[in-house]
N, C-alpha and C positions, 0 to 999 in steps of 0.2 A: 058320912065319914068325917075324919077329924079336920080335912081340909076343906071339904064345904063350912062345918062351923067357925074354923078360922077366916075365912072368908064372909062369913056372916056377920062376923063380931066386926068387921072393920066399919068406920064410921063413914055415909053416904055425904060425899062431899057436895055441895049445891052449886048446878052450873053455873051462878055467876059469880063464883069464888072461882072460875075456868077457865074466865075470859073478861076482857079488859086492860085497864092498867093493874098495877101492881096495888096502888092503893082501892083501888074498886073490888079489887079480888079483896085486899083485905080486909074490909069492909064488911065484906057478904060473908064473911067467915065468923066475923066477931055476932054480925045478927043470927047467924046460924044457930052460934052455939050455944048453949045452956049455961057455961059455968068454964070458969079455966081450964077443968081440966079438961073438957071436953073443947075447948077450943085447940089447946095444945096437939088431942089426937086428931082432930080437923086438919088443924094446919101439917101433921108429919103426913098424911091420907093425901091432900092437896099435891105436897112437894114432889109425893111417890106418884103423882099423876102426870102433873108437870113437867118432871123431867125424867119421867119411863124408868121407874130405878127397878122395876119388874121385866125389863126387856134389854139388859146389858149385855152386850155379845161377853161370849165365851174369852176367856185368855187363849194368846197366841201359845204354838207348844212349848216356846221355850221360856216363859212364863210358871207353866205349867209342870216343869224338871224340874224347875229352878237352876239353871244350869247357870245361870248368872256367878252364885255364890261360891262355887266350884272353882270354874274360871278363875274367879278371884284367888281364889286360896290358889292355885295354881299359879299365876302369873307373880308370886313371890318365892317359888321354887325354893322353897327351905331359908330363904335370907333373913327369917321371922321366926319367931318362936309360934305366930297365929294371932287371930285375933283379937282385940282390934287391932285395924291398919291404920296407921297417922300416916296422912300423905303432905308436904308442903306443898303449896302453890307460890312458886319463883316467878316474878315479874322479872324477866331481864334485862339487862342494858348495856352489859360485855362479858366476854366469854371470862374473860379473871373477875370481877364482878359476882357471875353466875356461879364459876367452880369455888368460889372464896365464902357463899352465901349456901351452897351443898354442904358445903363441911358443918356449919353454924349448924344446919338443919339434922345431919345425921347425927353431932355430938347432942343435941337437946332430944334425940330421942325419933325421930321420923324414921319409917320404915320405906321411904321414898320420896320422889320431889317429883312434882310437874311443872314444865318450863310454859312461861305463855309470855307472847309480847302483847303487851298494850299498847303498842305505838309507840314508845319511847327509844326503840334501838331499828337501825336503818343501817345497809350493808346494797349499796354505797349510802352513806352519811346525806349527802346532795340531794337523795330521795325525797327525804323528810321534808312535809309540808309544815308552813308556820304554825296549825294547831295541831297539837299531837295529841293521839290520840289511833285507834283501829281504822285501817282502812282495807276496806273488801277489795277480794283480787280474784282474777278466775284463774284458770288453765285453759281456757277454751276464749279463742278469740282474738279478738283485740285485749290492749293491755289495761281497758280503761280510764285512759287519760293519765293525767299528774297523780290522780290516787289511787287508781291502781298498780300503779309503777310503784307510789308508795306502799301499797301494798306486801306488794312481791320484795320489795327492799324489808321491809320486815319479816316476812316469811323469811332470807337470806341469811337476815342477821339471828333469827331465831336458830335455824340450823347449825350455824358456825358456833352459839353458845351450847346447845346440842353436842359438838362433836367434840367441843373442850370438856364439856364434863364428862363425855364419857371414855375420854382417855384419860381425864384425871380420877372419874371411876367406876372401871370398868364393870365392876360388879352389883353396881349400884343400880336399884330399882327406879327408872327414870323415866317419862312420861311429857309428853308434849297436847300443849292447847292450842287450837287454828282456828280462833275467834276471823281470824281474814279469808276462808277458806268456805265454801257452801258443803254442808257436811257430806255431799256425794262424791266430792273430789278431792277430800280431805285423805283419802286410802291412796291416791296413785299417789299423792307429795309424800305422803309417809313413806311409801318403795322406793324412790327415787333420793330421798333427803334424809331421813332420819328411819331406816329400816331396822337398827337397833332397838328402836322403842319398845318400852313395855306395855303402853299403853298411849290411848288418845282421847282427850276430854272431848265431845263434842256440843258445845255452849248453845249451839244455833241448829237444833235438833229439828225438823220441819215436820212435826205433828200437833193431833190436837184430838182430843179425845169425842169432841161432838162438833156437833152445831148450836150452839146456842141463840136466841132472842134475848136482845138486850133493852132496857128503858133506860132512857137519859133521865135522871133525877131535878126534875123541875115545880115549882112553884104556881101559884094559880097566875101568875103575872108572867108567865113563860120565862123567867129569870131560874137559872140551878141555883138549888138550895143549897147554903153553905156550909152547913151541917153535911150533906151525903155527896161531898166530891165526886164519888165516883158513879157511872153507869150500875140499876140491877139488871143482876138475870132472872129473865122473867120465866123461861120454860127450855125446855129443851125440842130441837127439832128433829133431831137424827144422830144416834150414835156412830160412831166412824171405827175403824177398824185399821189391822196394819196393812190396808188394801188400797192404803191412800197414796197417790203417784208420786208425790215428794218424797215419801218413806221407802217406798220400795226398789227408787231409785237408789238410795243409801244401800239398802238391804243387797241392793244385788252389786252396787260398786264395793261391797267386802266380801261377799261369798268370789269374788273372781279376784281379789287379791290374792298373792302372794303373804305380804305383811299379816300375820294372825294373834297381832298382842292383845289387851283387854281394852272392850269399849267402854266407855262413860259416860255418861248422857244428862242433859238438864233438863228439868220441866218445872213449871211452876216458879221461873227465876226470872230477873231483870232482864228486859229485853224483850218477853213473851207476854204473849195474848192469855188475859186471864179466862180462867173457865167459870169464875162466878167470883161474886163480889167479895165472898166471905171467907175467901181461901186463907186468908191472913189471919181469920179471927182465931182467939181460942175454943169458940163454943161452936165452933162450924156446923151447921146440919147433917142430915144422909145425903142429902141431894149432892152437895158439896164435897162431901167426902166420899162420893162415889164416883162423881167425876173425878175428883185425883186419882181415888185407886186405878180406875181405868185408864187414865192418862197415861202411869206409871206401867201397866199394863201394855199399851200398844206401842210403848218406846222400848221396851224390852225384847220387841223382837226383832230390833238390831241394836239396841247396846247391853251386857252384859250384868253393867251398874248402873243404876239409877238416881242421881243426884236431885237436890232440890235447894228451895232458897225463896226469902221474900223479893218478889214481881217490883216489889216500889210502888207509889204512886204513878197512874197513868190512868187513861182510860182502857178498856178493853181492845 
């Protein structure tokens, strides 16, 4: 039948292009091959083994609706003519500040604003530690220390910029970000503080599409080469699902919410763990580009919207 011969045609990769380092593999790849272009279909045969791009779990079902893009159109309840949606992202640092910097934003054309503190407004003032900047806070617990206090002094002062704007306008599509927040108890401060929201960015999303193996990029001198800063990924070990206990702790702190605005979500952004080296390039592979789809996949079944952005320089 037609899938035995397509299965036939594909090129028999040589186990020790399988196993090894990264350059040993690619090594046994180039003796393998014949000629470029048969190295080429080597190497895309290799990658589809390496990292199981024939064994991707299924998308979660709300994936699979796409109930995400709906939502979205929803949660602007006619205030738009449709899309696209310009959303601003407001730093705050006082509530006249904030409402004085909303107006700027709807006369230049935004169909809404998201409030986020980065650490620079504090409610009490006293809060604020000498570097400023985000500082994590829970709701469970102790306060953690001088920065958690600062914390919650930011979260406060975010609120309070929150309720000015939305007495100064009321009808305006308005949206908050809780980078200080773990995003499972990022839903009760929204019921409690800012239950008008439209929405919630959640920056510090806690998934991750696999398992990866990684190679630290070294030199025959055990010195990293200066050329490849970063860690490769060498293969993959196991696909992961939205069955993973950080995620579904999110998942279920919003299905028992009350608050039911639009979520938002990052992956592949500053701050997170990359899924392979090349996510940044333009000529990215399958292998690469199937971890992201997937990524994007298993974060959607608890936020709505999907955001992205370059990771930056770091290691994995």
């Amino acid at each position: 039948g037609e899938e035995v011969v397509a299965q036939a045609s594909e090129p028999r990769v040589p186990a020790a292009a399988l196993r090894g380092t990264v350059a040993e593999m690619e090594q046994a790849l180039r003796e393998h091959a014949e000629s470029d272009e048969s190295y080429e279909r080597l190497r895309r045969r290799q990658q589809a083994v390496l990292f199981q791009l024939e064994e991707v779990p299924p998308d979660p079902p709300r994936v699979k609706s796409q109930e995400g893009w709906s939502t979205l159109r929803l949660s602007f309840d006619g205030s738009t003519s449709g899309p696209p949606y310009l959303l601003a992202m407001l730093h705050v640092l006082t509530p006249e500040q904030v409402v004085q910097s909303i107006g700027y934003a709807l006369q230049a054309g935004a169909n809404g604003v998201v409030l986020v503190n980065s650490g620079h407004a504090h409610s009490p003032p006293e809060a604020a530690m000498a570097m400023l900047g985000v500082q994590r806070a829970t709701l469970k617990g102790s306060s953690g220390g001088a920065s958690g206090k600062a914390g919650k002094a930011q979260l406060e002062a975010l609120a309070e910029c929150f309720w000015a704007a939305r007495q100064a306008y009321p009808g305006t599509w308005l949206g908050v970000s809780l980078p200080q927040l773990p995003a499972a108890q990022v839903f009760k401060w929204l019921m409690s503080h800012c239950p008008t929201a439209n929405a919630v960015w959640l920056h510090q999303l806690a998934c991750k599409p696999a398992d990866v193996t990684w190679e630290s990029s070294v030199d025959a001198s055990g010195g990293r080469q200066p050329q490849q800063p970063l860690p490769l990924a060498m293969r993959l070990e196991k696909w992961l699902t939205d069955h993973q206990p950080a995620l579904k702790g999110v998942v279920r702190e919003r299905q028992i919410a009350s608050w039911k605005g639009l979520v938002i979500g990052s992956v592949a952004t500053q701050g997170q763990d990359r899924v392979h080296h090349a996510q940044d390039d333009d000529g990215m592979g399958d292998a690469c580009q199937t971890l992201l789809r997937h990524w994007v996949s298993v974060a959607s079944s608890v936020c709505d919207v999907v955001a992205t952005g370059s990771p930056g320089p770091g290691p994995a």
